[in-house]
N, C-alpha and C positions, 0 to 999 in steps of 0.2 A: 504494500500500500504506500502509497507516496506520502510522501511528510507533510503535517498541515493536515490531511484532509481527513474530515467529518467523520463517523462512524454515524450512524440512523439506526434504533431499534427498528425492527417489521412493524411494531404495533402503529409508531410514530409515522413510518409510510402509510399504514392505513387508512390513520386518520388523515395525513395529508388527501392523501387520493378520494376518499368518502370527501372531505371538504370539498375539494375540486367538482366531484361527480353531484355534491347538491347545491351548485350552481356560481361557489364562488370563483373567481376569474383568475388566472396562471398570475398574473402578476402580482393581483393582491396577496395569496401565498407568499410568493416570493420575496417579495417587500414585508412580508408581514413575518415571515419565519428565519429569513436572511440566509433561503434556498435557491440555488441559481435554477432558474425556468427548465434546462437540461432533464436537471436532477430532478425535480420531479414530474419532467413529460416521460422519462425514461419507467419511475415508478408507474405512473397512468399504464403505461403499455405493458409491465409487466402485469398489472394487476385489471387489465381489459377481459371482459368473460369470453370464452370461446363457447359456444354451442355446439356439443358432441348429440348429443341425440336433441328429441322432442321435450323433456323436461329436465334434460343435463348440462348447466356448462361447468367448464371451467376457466380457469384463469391459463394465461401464454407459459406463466411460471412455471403451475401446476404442470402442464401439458410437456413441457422441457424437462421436467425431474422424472414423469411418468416413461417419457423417450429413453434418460438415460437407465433408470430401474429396468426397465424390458430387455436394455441391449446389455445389461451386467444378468442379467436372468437366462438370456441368451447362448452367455458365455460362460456360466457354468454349466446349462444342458449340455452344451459340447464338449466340457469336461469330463460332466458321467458319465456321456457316452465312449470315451475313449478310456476312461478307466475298466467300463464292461466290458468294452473287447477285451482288456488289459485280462483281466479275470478272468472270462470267459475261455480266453486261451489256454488256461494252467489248469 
């Protein structure tokens, strides 16, 4: 992390972006919490809902942690399966 810069609880983005999403305007945040505009369009997009089905969504974040859980989930099956053979052999 580069020197100087900010750490933000999740909670604290929350509430940023809730703020933002009931109607107060990027700047006023910004001016108002002495967050540069980036920082939190960057939260807004992370915390945008995606609609997976008819009464699911979820969030881009969510969706990017689910991607990586699947591809390490992945890559253990392909583990098993090559310690089976391993087994299976003997």
């Amino acid at each position: 992390m580069a020197r100087g810069q900010k750490q933000y609880t999740d909670e604290f983005k929350k509430t940023i972006v809730e703020l933002y999403n009931s109607g107060k305007s990027l700047t006023a945040l910004s001016s108002e919490y002495a967050i540069s505009k980036s920082t939190i369009t960057g939260w807004i997009k992370k915390n945008k809902p995606v609609s997976v089905d008819k009464d699911t969504t979820i969030t881009a974040e969510e969706y990017k942690n689910l991607l990586k859980k699947n591809a390490k989930l992945e890559e253990e099956i392909e583990i098993l399966k090559k310690a089976m053979g391993i087994f299976a052999r003997k």
